[in-house]
CHARMM internal coordinates of N, CA and C (Angstrom, degrees):
IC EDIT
DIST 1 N 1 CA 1.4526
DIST 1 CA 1 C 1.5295
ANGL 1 N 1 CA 1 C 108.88
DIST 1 C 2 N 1.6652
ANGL 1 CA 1 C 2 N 114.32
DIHE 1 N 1 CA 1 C 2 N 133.58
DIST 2 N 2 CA 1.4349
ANGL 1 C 2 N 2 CA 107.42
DIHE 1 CA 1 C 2 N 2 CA -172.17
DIST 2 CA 2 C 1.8124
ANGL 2 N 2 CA 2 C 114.41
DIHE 1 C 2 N 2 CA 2 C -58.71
DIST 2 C 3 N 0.7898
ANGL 2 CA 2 C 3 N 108.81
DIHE 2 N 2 CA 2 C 3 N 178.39
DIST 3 N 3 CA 1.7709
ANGL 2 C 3 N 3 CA 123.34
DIHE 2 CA 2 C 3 N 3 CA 155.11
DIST 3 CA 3 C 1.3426
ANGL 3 N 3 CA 3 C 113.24
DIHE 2 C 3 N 3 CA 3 C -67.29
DIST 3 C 4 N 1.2381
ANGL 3 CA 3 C 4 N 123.41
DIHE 3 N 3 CA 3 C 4 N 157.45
DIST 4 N 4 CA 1.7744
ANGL 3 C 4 N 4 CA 118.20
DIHE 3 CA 3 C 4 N 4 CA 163.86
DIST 4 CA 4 C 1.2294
ANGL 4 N 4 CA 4 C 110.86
DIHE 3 C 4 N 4 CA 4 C -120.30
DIST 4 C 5 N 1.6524
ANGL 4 CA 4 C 5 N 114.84
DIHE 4 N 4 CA 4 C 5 N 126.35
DIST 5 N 5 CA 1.5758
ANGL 4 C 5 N 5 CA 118.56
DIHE 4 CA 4 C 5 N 5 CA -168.92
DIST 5 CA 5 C 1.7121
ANGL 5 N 5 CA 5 C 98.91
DIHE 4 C 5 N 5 CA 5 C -38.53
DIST 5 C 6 N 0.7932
ANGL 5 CA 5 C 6 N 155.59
DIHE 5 N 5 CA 5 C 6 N 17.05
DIST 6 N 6 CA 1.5326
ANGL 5 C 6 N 6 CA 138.85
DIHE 5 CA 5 C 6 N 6 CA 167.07
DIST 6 CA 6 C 1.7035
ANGL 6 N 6 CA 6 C 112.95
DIHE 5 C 6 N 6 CA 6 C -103.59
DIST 6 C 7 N 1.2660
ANGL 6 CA 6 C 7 N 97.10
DIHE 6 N 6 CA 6 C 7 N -36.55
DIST 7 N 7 CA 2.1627
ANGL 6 C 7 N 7 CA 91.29
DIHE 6 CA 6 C 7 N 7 CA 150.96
DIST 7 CA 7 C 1.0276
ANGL 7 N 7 CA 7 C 110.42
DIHE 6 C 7 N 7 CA 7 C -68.54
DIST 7 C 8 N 1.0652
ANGL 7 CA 7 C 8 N 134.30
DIHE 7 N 7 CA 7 C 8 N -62.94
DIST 8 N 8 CA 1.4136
ANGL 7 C 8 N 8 CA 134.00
DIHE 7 CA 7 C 8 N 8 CA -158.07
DIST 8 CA 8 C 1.7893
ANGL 8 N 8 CA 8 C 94.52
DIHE 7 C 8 N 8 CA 8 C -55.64
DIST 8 C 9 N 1.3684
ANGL 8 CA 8 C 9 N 134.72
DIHE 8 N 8 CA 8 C 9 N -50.93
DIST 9 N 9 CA 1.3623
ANGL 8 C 9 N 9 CA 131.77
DIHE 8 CA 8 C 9 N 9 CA 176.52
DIST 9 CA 9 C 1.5128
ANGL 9 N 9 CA 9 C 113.52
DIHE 8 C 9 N 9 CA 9 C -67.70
DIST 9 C 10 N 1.4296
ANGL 9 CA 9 C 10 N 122.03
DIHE 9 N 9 CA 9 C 10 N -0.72
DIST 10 N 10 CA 1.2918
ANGL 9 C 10 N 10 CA 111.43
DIHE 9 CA 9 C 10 N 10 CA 173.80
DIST 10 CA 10 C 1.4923
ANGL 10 N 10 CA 10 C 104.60
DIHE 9 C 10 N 10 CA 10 C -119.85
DIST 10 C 11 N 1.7685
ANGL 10 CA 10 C 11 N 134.33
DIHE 10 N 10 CA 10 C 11 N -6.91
DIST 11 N 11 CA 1.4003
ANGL 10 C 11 N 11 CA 118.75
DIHE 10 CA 10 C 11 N 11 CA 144.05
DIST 11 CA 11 C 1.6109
ANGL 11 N 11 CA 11 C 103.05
DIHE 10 C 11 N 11 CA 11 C -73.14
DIST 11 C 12 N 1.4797
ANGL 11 CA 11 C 12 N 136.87
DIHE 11 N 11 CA 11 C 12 N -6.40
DIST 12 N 12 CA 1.3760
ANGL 11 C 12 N 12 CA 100.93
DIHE 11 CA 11 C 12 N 12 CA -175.59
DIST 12 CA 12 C 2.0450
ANGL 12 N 12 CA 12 C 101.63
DIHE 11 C 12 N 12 CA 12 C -83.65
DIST 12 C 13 N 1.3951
ANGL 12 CA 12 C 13 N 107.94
DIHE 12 N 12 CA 12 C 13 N -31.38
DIST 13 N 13 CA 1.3169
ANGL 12 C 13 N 13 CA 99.98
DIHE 12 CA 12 C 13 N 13 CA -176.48
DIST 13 CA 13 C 1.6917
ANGL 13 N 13 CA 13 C 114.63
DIHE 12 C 13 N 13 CA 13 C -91.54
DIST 13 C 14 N 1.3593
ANGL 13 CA 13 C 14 N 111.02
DIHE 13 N 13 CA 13 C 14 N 26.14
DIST 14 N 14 CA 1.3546
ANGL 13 C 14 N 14 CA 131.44
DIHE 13 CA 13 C 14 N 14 CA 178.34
DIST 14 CA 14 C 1.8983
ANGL 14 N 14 CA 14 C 75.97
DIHE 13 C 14 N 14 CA 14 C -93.43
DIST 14 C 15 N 1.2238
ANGL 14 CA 14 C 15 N 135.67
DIHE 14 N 14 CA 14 C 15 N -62.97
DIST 15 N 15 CA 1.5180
ANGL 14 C 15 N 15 CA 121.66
DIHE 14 CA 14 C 15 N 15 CA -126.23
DIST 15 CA 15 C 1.9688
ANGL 15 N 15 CA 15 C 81.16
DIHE 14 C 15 N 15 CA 15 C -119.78
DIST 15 C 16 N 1.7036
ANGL 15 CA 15 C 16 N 114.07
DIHE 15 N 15 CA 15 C 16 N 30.86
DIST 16 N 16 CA 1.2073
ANGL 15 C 16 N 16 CA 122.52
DIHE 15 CA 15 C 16 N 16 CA 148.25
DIST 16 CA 16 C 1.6405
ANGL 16 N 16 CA 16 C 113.24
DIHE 15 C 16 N 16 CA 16 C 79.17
DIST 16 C 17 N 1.4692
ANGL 16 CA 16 C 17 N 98.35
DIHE 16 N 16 CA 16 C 17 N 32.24
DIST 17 N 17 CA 1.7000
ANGL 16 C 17 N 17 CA 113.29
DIHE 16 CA 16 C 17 N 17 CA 176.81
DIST 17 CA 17 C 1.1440
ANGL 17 N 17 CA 17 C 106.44
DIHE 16 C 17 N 17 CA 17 C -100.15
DIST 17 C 18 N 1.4291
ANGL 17 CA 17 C 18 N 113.33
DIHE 17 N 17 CA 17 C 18 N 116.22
DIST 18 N 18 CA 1.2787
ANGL 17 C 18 N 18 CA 136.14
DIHE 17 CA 17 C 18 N 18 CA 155.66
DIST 18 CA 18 C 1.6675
ANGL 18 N 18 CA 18 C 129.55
DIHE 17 C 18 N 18 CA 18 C -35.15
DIST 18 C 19 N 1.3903
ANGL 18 CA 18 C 19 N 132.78
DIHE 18 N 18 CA 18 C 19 N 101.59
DIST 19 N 19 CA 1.5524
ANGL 18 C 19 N 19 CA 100.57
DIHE 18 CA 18 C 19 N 19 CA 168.03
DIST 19 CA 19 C 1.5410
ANGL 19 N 19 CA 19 C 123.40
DIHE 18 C 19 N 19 CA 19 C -112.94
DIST 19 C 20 N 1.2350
ANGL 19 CA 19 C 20 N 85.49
DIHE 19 N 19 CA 19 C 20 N 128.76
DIST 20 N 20 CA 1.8131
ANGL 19 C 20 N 20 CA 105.75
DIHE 19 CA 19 C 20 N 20 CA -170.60
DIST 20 CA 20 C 1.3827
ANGL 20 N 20 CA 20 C 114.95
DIHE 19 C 20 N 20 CA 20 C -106.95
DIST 20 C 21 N 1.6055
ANGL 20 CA 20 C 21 N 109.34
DIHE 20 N 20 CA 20 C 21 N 58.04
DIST 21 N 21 CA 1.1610
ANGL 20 C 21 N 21 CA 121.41
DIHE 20 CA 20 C 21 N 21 CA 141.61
DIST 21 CA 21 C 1.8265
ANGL 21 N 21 CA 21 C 111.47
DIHE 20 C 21 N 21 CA 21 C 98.10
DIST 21 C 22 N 1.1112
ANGL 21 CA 21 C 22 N 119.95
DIHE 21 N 21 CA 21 C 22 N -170.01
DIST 22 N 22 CA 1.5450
ANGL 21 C 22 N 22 CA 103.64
DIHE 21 CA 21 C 22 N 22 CA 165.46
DIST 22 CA 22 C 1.7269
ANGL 22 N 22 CA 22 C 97.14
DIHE 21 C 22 N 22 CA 22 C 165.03
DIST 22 C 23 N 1.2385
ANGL 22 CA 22 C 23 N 127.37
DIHE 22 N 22 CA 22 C 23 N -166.04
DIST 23 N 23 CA 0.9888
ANGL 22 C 23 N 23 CA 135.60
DIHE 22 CA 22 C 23 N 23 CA -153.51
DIST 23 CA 23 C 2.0799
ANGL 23 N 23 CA 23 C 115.37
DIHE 22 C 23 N 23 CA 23 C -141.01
DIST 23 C 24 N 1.3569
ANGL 23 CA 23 C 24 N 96.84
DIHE 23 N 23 CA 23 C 24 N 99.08
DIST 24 N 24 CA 1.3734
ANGL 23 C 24 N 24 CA 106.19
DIHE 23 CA 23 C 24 N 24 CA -166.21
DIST 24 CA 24 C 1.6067
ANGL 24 N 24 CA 24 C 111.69
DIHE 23 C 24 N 24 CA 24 C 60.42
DIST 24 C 25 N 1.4180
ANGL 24 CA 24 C 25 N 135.17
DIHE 24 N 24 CA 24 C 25 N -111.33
DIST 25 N 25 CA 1.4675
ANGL 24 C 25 N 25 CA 119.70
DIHE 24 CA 24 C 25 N 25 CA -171.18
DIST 25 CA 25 C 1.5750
ANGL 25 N 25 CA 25 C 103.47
DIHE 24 C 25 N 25 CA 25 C -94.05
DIST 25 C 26 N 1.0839
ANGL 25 CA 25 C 26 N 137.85
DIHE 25 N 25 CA 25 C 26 N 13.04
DIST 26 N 26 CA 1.1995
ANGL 25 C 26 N 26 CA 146.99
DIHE 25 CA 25 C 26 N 26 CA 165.54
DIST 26 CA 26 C 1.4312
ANGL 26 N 26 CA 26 C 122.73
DIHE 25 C 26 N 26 CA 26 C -95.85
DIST 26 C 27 N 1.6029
ANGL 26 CA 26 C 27 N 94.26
DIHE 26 N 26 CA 26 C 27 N 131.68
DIST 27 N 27 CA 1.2899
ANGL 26 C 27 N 27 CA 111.52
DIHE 26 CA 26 C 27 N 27 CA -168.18
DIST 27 CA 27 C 1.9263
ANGL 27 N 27 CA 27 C 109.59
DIHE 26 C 27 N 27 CA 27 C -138.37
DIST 27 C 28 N 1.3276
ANGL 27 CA 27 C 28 N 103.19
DIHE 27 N 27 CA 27 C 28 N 120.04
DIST 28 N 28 CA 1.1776
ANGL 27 C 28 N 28 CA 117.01
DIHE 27 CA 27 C 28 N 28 CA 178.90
DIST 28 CA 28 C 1.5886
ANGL 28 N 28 CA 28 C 111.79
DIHE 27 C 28 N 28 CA 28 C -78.68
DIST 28 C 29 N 1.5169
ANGL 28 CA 28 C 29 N 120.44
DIHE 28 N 28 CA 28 C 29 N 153.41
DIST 29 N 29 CA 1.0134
ANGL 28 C 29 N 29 CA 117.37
DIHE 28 CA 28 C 29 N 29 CA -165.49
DIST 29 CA 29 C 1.8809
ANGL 29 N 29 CA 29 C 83.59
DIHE 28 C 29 N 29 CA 29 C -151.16
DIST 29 C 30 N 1.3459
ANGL 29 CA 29 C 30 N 106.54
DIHE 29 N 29 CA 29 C 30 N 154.75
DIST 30 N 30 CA 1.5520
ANGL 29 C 30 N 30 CA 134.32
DIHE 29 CA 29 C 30 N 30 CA 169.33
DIST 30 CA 30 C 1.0927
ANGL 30 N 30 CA 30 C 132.72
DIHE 29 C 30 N 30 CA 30 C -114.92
DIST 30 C 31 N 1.3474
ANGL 30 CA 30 C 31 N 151.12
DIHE 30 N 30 CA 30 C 31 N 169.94
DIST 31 N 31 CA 1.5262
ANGL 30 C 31 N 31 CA 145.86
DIHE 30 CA 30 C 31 N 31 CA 110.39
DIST 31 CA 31 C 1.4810
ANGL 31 N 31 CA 31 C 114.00
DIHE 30 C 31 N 31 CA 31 C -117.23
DIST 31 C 32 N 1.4769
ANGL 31 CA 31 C 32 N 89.65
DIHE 31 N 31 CA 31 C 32 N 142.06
DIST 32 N 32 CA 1.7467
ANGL 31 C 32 N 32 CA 97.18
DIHE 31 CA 31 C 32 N 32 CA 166.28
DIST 32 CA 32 C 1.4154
ANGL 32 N 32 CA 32 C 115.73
DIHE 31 C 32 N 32 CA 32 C -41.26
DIST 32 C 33 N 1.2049
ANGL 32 CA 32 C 33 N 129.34
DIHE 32 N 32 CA 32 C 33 N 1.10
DIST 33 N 33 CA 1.7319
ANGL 32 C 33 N 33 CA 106.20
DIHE 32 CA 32 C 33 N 33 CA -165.28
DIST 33 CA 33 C 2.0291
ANGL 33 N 33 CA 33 C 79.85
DIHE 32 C 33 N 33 CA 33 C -135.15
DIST 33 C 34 N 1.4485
ANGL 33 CA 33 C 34 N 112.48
DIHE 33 N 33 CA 33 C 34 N 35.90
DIST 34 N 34 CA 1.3796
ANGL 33 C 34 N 34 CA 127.32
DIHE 33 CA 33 C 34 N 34 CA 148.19
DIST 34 CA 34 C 2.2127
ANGL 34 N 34 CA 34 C 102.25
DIHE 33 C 34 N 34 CA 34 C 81.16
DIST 34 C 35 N 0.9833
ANGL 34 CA 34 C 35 N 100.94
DIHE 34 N 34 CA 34 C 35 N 6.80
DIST 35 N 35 CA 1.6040
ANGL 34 C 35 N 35 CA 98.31
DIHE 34 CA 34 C 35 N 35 CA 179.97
DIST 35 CA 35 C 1.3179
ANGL 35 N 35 CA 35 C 99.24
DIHE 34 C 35 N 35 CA 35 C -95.81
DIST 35 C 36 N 1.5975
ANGL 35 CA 35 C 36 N 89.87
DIHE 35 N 35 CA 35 C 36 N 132.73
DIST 36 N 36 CA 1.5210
ANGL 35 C 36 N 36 CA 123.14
DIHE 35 CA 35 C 36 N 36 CA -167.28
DIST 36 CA 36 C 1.5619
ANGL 36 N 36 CA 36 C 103.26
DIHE 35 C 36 N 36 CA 36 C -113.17
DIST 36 C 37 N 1.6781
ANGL 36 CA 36 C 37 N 113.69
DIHE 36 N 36 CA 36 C 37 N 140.01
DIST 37 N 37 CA 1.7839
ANGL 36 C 37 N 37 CA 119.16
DIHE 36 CA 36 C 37 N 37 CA 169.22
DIST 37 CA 37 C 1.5396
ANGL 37 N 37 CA 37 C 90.77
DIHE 36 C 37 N 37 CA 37 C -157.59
DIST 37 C 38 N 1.6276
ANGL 37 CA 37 C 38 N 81.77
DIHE 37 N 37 CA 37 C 38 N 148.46
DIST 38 N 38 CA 1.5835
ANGL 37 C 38 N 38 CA 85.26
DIHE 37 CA 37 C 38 N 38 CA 170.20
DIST 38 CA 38 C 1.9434
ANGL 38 N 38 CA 38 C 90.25
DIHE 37 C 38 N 38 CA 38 C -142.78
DIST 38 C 39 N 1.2810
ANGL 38 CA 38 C 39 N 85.06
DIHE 38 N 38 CA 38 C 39 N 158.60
DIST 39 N 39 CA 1.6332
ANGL 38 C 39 N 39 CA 89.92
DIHE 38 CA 38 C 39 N 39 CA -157.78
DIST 39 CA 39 C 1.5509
ANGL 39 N 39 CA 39 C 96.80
DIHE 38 C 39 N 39 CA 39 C -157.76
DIST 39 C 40 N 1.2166
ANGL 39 CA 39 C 40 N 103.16
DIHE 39 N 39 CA 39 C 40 N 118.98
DIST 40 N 40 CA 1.3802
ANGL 39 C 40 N 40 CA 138.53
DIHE 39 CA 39 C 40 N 40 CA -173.76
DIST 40 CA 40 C 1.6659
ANGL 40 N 40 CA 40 C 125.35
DIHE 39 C 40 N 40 CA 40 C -88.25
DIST 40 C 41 N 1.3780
ANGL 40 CA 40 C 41 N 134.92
DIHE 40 N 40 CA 40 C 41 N 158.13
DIST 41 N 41 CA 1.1831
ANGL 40 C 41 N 41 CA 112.09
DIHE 40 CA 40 C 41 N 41 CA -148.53
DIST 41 CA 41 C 1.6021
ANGL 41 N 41 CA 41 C 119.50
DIHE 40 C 41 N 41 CA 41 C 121.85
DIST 41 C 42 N 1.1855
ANGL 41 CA 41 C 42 N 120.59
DIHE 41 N 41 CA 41 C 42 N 125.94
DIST 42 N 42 CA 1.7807
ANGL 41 C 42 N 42 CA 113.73
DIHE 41 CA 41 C 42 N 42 CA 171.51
DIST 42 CA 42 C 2.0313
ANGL 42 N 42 CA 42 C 93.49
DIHE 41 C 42 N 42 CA 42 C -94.73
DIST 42 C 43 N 1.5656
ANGL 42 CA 42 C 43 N 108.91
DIHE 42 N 42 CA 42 C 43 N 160.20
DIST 43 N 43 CA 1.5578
ANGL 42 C 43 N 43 CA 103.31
DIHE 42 CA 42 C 43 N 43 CA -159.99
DIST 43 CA 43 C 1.4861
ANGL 43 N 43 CA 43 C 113.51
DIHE 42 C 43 N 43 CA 43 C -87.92
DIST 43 C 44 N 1.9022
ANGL 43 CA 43 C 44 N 113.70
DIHE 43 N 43 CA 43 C 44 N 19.88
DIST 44 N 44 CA 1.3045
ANGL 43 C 44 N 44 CA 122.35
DIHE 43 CA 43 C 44 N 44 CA 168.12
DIST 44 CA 44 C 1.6135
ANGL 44 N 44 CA 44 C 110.22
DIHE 43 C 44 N 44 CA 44 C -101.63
DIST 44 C 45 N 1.5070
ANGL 44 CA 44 C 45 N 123.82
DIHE 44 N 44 CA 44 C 45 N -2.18
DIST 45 N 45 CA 1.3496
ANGL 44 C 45 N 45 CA 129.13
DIHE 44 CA 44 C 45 N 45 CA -141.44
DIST 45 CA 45 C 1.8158
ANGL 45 N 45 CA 45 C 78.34
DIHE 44 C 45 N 45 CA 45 C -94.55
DIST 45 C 46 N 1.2777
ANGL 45 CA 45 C 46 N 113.01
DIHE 45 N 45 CA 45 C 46 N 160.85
DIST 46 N 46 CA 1.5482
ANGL 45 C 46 N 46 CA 135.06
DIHE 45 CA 45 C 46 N 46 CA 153.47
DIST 46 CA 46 C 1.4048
ANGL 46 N 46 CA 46 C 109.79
DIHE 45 C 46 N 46 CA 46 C -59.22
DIST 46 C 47 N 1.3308
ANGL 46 CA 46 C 47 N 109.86
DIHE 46 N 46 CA 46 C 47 N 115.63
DIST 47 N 47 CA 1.6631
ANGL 46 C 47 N 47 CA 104.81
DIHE 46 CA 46 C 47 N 47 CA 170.63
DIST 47 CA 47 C 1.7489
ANGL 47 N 47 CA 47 C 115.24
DIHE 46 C 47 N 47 CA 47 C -73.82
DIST 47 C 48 N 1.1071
ANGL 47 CA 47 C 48 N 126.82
DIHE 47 N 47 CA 47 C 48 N 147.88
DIST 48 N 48 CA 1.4491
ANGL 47 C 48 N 48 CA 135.47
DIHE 47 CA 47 C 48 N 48 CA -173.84
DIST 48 CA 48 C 1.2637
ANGL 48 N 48 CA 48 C 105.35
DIHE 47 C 48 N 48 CA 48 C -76.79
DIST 48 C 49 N 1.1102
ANGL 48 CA 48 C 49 N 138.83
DIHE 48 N 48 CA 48 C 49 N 168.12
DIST 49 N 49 CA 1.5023
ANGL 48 C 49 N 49 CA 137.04
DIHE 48 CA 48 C 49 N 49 CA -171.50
DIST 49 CA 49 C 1.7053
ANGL 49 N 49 CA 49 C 97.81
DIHE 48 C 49 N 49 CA 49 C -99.51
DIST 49 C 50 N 1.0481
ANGL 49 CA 49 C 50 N 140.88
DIHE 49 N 49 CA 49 C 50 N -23.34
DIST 50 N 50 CA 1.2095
ANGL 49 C 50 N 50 CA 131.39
DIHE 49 CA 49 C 50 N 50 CA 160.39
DIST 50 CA 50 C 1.5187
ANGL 50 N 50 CA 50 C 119.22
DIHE 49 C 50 N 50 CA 50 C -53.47
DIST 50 C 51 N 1.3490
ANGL 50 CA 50 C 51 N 112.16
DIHE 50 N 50 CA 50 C 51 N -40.64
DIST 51 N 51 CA 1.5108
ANGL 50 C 51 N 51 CA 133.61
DIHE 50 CA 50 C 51 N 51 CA -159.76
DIST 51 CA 51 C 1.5753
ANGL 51 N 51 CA 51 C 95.19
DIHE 50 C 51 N 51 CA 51 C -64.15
DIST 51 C 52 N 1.5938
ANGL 51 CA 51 C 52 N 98.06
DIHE 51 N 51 CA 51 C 52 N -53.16
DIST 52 N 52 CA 1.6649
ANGL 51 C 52 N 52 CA 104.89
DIHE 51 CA 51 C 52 N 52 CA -175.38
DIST 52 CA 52 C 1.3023
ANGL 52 N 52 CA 52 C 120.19
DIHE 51 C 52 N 52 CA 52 C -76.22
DIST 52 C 53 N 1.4558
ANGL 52 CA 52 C 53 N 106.58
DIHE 52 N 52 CA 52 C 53 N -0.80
DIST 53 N 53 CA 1.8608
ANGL 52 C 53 N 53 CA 112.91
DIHE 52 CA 52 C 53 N 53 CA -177.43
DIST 53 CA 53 C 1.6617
ANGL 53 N 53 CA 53 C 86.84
DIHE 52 C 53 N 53 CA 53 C -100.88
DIST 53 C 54 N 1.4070
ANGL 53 CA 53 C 54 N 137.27
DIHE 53 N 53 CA 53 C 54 N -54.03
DIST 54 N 54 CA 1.6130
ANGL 53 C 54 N 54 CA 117.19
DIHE 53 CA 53 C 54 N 54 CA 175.71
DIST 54 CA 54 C 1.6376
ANGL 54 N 54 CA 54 C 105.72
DIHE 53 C 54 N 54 CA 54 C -53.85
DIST 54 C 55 N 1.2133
ANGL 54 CA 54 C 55 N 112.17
DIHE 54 N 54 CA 54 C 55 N -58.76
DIST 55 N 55 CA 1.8146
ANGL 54 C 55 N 55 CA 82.39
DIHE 54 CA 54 C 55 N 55 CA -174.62
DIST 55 CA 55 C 1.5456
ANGL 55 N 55 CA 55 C 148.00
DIHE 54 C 55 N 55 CA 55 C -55.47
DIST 55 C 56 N 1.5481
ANGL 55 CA 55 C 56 N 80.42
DIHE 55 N 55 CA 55 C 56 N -32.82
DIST 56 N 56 CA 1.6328
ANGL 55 C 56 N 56 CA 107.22
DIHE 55 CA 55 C 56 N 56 CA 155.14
DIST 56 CA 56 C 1.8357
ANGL 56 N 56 CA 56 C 115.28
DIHE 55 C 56 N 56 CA 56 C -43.20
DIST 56 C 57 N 1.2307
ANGL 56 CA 56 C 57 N 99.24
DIHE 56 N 56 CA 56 C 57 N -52.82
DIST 57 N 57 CA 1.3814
ANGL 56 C 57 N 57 CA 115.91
DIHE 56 CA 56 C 57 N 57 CA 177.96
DIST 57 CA 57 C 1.6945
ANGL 57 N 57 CA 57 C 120.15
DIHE 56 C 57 N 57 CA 57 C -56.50
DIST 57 C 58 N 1.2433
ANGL 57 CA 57 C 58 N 114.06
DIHE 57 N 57 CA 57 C 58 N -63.91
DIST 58 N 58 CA 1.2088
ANGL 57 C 58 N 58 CA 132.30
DIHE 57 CA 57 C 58 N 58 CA 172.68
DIST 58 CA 58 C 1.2213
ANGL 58 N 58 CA 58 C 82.70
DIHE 57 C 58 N 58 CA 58 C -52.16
DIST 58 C 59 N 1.6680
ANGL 58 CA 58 C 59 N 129.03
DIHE 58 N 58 CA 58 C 59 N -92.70
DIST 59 N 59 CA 1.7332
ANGL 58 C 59 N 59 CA 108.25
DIHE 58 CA 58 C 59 N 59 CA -133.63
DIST 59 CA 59 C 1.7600
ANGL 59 N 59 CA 59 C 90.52
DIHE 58 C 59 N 59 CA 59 C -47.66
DIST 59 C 60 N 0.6917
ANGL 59 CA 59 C 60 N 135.53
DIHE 59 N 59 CA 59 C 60 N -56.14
DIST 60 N 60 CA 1.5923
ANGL 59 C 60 N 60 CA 138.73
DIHE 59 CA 59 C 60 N 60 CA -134.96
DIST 60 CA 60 C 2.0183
ANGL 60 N 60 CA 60 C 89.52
DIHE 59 C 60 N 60 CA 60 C -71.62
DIST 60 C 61 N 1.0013
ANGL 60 CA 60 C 61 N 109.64
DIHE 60 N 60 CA 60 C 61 N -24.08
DIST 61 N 61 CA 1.2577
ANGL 60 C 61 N 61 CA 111.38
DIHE 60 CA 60 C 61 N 61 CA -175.26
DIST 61 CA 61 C 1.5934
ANGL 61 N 61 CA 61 C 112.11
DIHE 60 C 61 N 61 CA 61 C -83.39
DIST 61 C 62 N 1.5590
ANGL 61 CA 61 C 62 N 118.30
DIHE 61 N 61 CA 61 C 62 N -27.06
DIST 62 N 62 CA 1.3967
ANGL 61 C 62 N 62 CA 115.05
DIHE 61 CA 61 C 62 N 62 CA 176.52
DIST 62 CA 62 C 1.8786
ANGL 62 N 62 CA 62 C 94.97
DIHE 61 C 62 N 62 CA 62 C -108.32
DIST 62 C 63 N 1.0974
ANGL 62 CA 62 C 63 N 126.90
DIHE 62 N 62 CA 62 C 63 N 28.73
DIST 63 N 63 CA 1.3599
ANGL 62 C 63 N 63 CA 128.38
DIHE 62 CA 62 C 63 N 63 CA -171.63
DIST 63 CA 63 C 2.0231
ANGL 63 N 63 CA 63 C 81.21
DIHE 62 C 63 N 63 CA 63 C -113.81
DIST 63 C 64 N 1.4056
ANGL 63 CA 63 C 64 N 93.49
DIHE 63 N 63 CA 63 C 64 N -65.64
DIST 64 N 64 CA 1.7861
ANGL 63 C 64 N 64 CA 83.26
DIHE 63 CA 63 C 64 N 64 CA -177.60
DIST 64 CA 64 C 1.7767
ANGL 64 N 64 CA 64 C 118.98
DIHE 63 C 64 N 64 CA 64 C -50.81
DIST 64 C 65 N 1.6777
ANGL 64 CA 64 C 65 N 107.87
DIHE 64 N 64 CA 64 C 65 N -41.30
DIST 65 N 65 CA 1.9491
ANGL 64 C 65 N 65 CA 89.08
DIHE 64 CA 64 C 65 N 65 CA 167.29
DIST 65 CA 65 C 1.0942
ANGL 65 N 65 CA 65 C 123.90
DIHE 64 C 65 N 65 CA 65 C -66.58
DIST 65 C 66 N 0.9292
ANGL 65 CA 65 C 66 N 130.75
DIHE 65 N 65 CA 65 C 66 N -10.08
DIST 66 N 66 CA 1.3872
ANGL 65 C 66 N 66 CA 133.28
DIHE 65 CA 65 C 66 N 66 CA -175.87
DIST 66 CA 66 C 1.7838
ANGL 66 N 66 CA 66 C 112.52
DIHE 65 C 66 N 66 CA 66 C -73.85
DIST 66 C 67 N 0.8213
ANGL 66 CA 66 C 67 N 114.93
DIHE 66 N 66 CA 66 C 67 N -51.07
DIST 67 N 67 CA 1.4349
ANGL 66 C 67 N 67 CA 136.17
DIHE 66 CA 66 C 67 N 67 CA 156.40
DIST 67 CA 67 C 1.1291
ANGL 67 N 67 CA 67 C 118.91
DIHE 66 C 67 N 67 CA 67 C -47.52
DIST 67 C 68 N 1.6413
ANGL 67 CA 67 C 68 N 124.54
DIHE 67 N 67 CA 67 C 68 N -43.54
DIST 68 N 68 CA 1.7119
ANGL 67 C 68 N 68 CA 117.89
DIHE 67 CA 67 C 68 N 68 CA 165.33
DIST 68 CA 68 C 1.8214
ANGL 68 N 68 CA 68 C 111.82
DIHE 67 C 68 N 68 CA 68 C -52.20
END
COOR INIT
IC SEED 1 N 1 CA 1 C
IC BUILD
């Protein structure tokens, strides 16, 4: 069973992503160390399996600088 964009928005501000706002079901997201997503979706909708492979991505992507 998929994820629902509202986990997926609470591991991104679990791993300290900002969201700064967005435009109708879009929602921009940040990190201090400059990685940008924006991820689309109302926060009852089924996340897409792509959706959950970029976030996957990102955290894991500001999880590895962090570690340098």
């Amino acid at each position: 069973m998929p994820k629902k964009i509202r986990e997926l928005i609470k591991e991104l501000e679990k791993a300290r992503f900002i969201n700064r706002g967005g435009k109708g079901s879009h929602k921009n997201f940040i990190h201090e160390k400059g990685v940008v997503l924006t991820l689309s979706g109302k926060s009852g909708d089924d996340a897409k399996p792509y959706q959950e492979k970029i976030v996957k991505k990102k955290i894991e992507e500001v999880s590895s600088e962090r570690n340098r």
